[in-house]
C-alpha positions as CSV (number, residue, x, y, z in Angstrom):
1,X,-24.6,175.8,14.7
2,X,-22.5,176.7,17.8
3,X,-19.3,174.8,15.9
4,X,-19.9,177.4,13.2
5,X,-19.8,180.3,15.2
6,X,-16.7,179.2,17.3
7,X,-14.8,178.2,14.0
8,X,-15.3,181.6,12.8
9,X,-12.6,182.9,15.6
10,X,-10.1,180.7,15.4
11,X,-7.1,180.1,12.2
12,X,-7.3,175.7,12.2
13,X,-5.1,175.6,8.8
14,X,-2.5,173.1,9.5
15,X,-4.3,171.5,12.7
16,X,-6.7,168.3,13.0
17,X,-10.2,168.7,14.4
18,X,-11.9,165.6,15.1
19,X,-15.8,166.0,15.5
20,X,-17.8,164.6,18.3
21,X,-21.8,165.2,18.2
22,X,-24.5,164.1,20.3
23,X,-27.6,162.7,18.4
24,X,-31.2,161.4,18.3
25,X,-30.9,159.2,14.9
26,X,-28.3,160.2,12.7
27,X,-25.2,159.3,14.1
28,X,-21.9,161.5,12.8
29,X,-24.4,163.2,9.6
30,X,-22.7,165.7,7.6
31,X,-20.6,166.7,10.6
32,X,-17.2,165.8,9.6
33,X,-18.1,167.7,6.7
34,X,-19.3,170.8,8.0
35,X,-16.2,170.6,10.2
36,X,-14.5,170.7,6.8
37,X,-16.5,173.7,5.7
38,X,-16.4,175.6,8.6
39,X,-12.2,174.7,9.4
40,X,-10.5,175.1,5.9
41,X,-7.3,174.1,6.3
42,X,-7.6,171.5,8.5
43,X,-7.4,167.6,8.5
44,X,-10.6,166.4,9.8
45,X,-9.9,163.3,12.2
46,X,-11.6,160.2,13.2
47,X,-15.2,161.4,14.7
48,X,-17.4,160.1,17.9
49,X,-21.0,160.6,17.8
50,X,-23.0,159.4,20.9
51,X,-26.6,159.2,21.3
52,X,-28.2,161.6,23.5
53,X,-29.3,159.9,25.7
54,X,-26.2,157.5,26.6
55,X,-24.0,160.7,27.0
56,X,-23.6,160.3,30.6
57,X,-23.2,156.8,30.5
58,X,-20.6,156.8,27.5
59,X,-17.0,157.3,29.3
60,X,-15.6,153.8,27.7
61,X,-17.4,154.8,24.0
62,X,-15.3,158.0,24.7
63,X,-11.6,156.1,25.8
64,X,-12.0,153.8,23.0
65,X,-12.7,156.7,20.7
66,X,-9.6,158.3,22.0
67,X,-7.6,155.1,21.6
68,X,-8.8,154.7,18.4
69,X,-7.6,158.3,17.2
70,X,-4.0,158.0,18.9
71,X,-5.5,160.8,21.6
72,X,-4.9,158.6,24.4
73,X,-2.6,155.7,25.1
74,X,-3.0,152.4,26.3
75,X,-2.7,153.0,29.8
């Protein structure tokens, strides 16, 4: 997994990582959890998943998202 590998580099004690997949059926899956695994130490945040498929397409799933996890403001 290419979150693996790039979690391996980098010290996220202390920080919040919020997944965001793509997917063909299963949605979030164990990814907030293997976010957990791979980023001991760190509060894992509100996650996004988005079909495949609708990736290009999913700008307001994405601001909502944002909204939803304080990452953006109202504006």
């Amino acid at each position: 997994m290419i979150m693996s590998t790039f979690a391996e580099r980098y010290d996220f004690a202390g920080k919040t990582v919020h997944p965001v997949t793509t997917y063909a059926m299963s949605g979030l899956g164990t990814t907030p959890e293997d976010y957990g695994r791979d980023c001991p130490g760190a509060r894992i945040g509100t996650g996004l998943a988005v079909r495949g498929e609708q990736a290009r397409s999913a700008s307001a799933d994405v601001d909502a998202w944002l909204r939803r996890a304080g990452l953006l403001d109202g504006r």
